[in-house]
C-alpha positions in Angstrom: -6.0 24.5 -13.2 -8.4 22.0 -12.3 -12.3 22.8 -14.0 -15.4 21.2 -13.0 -16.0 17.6 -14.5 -19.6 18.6 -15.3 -17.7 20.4 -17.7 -15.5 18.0 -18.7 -18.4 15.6 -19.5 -20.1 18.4 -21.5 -17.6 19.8 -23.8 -16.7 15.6 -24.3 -20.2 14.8 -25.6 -20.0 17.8 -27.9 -16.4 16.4 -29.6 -16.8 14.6 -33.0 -17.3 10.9 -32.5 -16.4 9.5 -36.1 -12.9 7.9 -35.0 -15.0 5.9 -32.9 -17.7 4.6 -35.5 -16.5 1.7 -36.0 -16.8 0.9 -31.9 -20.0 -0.7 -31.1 -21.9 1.4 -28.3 -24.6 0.4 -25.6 -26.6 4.2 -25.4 -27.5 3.1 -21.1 -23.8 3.0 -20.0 -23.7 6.6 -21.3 -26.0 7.4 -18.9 -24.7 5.2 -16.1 -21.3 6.7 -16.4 -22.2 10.6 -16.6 -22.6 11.2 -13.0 -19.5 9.2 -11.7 -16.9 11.3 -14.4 -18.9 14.5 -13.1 -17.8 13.4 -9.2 -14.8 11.1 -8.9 -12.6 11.2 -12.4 -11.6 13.4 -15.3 -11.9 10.5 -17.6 -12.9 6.8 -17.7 -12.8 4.3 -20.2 -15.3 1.2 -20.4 -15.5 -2.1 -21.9 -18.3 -4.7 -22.0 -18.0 -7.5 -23.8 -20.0 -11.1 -23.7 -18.4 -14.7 -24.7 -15.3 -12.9 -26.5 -17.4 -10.4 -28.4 -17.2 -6.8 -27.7 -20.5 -5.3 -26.8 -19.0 -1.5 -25.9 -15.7 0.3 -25.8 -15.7 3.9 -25.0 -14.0 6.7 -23.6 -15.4 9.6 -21.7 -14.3 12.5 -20.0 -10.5 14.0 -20.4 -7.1 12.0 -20.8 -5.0 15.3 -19.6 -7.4 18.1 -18.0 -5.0 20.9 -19.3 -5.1 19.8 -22.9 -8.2 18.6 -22.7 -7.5 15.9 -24.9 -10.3 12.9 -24.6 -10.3 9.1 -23.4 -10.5 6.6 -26.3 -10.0 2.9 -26.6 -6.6 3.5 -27.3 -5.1 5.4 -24.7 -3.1 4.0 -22.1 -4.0 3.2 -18.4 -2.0 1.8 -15.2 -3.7 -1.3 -14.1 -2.0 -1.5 -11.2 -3.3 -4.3 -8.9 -5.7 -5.4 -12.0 -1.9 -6.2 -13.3 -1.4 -9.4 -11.2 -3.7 -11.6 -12.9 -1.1 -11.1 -16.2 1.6 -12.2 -14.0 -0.4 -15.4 -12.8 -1.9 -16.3 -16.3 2.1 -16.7 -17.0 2.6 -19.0 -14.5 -0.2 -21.2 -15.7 1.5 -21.2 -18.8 4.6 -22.0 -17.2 3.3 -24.9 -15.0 1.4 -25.8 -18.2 4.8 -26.5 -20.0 6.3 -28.4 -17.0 8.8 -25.8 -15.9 7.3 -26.3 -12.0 3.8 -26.9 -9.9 2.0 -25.1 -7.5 3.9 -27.5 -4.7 6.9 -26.4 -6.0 9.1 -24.3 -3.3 10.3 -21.0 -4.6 13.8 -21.3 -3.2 14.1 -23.8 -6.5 13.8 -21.0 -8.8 15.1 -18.1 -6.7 18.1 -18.8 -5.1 18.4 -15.4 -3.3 15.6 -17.9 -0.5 17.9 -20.6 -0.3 19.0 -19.9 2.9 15.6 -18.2 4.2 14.3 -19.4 7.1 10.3 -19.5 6.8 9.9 -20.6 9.7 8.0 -24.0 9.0 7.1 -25.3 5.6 9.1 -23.8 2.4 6.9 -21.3 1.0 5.6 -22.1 -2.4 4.8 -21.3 -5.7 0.7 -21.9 -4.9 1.5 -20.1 -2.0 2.5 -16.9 -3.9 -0.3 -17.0 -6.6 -3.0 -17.6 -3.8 -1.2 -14.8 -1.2 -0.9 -17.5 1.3 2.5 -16.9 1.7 3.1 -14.4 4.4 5.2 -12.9 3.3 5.6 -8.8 4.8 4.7 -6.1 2.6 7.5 -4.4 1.3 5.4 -1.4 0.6 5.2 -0.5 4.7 7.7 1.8 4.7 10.1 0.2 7.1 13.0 1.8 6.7 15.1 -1.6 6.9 14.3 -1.5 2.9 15.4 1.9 0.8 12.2 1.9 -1.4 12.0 4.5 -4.2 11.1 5.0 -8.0 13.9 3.0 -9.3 13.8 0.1 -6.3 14.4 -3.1 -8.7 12.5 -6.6 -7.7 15.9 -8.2 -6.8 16.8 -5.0 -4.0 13.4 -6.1 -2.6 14.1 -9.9 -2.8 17.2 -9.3 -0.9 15.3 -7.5 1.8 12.2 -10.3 2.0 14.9 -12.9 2.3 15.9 -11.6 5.3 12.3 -10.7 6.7 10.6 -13.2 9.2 7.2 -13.9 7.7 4.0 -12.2 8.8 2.8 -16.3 9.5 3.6 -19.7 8.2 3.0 -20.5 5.0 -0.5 -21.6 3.8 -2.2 -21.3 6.5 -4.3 -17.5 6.6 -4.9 -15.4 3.1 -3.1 -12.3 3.6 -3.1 -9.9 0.5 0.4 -9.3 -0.9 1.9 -7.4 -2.8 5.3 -8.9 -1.9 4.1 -12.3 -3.0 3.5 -11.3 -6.8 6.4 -9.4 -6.8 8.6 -12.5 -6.0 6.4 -14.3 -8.3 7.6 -12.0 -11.4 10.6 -12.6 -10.8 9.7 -16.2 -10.4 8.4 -16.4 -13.8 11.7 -14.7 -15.4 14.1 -17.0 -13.6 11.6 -20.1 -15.0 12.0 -18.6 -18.3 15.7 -17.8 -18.5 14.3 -13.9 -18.9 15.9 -10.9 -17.9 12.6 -9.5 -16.4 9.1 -10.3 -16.3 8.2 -8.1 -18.8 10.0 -10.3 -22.0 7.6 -13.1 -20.3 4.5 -11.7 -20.6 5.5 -10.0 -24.2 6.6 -13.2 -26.1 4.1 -15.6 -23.9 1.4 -13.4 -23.9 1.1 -10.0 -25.4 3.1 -10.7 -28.8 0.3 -14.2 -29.2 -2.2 -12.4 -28.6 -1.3 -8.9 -30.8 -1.8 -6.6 -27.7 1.1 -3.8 -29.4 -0.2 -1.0 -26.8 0.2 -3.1 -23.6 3.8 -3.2 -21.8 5.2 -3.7 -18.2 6.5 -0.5 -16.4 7.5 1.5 -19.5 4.5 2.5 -21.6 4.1 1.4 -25.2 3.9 4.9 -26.0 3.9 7.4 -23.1 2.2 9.9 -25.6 -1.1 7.9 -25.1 -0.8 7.5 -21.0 -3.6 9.6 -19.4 -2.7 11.7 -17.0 -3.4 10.7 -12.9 -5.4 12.6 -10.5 -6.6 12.9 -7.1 -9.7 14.3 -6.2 -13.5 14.4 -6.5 -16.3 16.7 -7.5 -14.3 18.1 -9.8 -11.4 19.1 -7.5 -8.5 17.4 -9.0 -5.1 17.3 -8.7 -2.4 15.8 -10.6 -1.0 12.4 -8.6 1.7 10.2 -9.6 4.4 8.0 -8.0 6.0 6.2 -10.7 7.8 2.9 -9.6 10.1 0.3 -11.2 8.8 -3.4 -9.4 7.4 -5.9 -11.2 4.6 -8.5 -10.8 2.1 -6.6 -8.5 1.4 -3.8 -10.9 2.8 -1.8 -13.4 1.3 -3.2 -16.7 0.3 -0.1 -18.7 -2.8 -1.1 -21.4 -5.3 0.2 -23.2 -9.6 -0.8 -23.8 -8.5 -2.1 -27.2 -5.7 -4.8 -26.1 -7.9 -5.7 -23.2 -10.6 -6.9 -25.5 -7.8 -8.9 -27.1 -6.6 -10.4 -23.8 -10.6 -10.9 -22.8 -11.3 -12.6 -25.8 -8.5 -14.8 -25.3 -9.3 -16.1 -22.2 -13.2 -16.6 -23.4 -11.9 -18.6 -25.9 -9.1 -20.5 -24.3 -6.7 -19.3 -26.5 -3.7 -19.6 -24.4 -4.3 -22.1 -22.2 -6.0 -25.4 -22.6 -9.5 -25.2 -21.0 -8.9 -27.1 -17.8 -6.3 -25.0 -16.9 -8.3 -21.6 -17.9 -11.0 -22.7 -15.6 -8.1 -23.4 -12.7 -7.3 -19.6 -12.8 -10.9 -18.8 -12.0 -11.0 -21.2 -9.4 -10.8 -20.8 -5.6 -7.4 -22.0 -4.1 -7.2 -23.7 -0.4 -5.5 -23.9 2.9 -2.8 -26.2 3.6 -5.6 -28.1 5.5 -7.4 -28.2 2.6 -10.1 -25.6 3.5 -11.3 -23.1 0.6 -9.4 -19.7 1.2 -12.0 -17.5 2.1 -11.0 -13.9 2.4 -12.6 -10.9 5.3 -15.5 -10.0 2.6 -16.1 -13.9 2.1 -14.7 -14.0 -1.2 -11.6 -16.5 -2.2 -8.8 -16.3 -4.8 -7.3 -18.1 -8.0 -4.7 -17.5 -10.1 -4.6 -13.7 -9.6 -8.9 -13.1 -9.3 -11.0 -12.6 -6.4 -13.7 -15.5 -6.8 -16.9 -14.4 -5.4 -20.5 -16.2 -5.8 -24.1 -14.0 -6.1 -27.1 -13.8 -7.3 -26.8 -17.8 -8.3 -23.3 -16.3 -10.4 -20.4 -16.9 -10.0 -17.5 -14.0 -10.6 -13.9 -13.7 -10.6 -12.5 -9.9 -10.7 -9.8 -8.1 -9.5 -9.8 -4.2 -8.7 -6.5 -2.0 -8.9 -5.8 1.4 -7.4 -2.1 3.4 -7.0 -1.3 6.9 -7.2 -3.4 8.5 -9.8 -5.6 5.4 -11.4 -8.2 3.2 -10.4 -9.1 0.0 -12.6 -12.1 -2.6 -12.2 -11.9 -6.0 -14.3 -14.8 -8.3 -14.1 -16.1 -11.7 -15.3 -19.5 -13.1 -15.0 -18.8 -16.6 -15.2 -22.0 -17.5 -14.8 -23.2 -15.1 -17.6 -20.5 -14.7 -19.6 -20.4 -10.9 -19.3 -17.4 -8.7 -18.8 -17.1 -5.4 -17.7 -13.6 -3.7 -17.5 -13.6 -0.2 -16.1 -10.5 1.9 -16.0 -10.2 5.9 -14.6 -7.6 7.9 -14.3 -8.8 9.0 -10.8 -7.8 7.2 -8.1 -10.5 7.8 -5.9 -13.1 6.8 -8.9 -15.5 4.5 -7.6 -14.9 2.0 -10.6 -16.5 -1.2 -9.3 -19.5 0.6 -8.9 -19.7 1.8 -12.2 -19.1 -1.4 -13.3 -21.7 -3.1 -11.0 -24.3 -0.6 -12.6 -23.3 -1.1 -16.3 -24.2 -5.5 -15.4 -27.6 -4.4 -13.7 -28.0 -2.3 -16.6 -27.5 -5.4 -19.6 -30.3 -7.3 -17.5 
């Protein structure tokens, strides 16, 4: 039965903290956060961290409403869209090792496109990372394509190989979550991998010690929060579980995302030109920077956006359920990471708030 998230932030505060000690805490996002769990989410988690060093990590509000069991650093979150810079930072370290380019087309690696017409240019691999590639979104609903739960990336690489594209390649930024799905299973075929997922754990998540991070199956589905709809304290449970990889789907926690933050502050996956390529703004075929219908333009996997004399690269996720804000001051070197498990959670304002606040 859904209660009030007043409540919910309430009986929170008043539950012992001592497992969380050891977590370094900034008293003002306290306040910042209160009145967003109270409207738009049972629970939120929040880090803040500056140069690789962890400045605050904290739950607040409820994991599961009906057992009223609390956020904490270590439960587990969807990231959903927030997921697709994971899948890019593994073809970084892909191109890094030789195993293709950004030029390269991605009939090469997936052979299922061989015989694809696009229509003009081969769409490529630079293409896919910067969603220039046109590609239509298999989450429409056309009915050509029997999408469900346990849809696999090949059923829906058999049905974009078949698909005209939405326009030629590299020549408008179109959001897609087709693209990074073909691009996951882009990086398995580089690899010789069965999935995505055995990528990004022995590339990524294995280097870096992230144990509570993992693609479509949670680490340990004891720690996943529980999703909701709703505001004001009027929530419902929502959930749509799916099986695709590449556009979503990586399950995490505040913990391993300080790990994976602290990694790319300190370039300890990829060689520092080729960290500062992922936060950098892709281009047309013509050679013009992309620039999306908010202004902003896109690297490997983040939004790149320029204010206030800063410059930022962030990504925001939302599916059934969750709702997920990751972003980097470039400029500053602060990072806020906000993650709810609301999906109508207004998590990039929170996070906007919590970087006015550090001023």
């Amino acid at each position: 039965m859904p209660k009030p998230a007043t409540a919910l932030f309430a009986i929170l505060m008043a539950l012992p903290t001592s497992a969380f000690a050891q977590d370094p805490q900034l008293e003002a996002i306290d306040q910042i956060v209160a009145p967003y769990l109270e409207s738009t989410a049972p629970g939120l988690g929040v880090l803040v961290m500056q140069d690789g060093e962890i400045l605050h990590i904290q739950g607040y509000g409820f994991a599961d409403i009906d057992t009223q069991s609390p956020v904490d650093p270590d439960s587990l979150f969807d990231l959903a869209s927030v997921s697709k810079q994971m899948t890019a930072l593994a073809v970084m370290l892909q191109i890094e090792d030789g195993l293709y380019t950004q030029d390269t087309p991605i009939a090469d690696l997936l052979p299922v496109f061989a015989d694809t017409d696009f229509g003009g240019r081969p769409v490529t691999v630079g293409d896919l990372v910067h969603h220039l590639g046109g590609m239509t979104d298999y989450l429409s609903g056309d009915e050509s394509l029997d999408y469900n739960a346990g849809t696999t990336n090949a059923q829906v690489l058999d049905w974009l190989a078949e698909q005209p594209l939405d326009h030629a390649a590299g020549r408008q930024f179109d959001y897609s979550n087709s693209g990074y799905l073909t691009l996951g299973s882009l990086v398995a075929a580089a690899d010789e991998a069965n999935s995505l997922a055995e990528v990004l754990q022995s590339r990524i998540w294995d280097e870096l010690g992230m144990d509570s991070t993992a693609l479509v199956t949670p680490a340990d589905a004891d720690r996943v929060v529980t999703g909701y709809a709703g505001e004001d304290g009027d929530f419902t449970i929502s959930h749509d579980p799916t099986a695709t990889e590449g556009d979503g789907n990586v399950f995490t926690s505040l913990r391993d995302l300080a790990l994976y933050e602290s990694a790319l502050s300190g370039h300890a996956l990829l060689s520092e030109a080729a960290t500062e390529t992922l936060f950098s703004n892709g281009t047309y075929t013509n050679g013009e920077a992309i620039e999306d219908e908010d202004g902003a333009g896109y690297g490997f996997g983040w939004s790149i956006e320029h204010a206030g004399g800063d410059t930022y690269a962030s990504h925001s996720g939302s599916w059934m359920g969750t709702a997920t804000y990751y972003q980097r001051n470039l400029t500053s070197g602060v990072t806020v990471i906000v993650l709810a498990n609301g999906e109508d959670a207004d998590v990039t304002g929170i996070a906007a708030e919590i970087e006015a606040a550090l001023d």
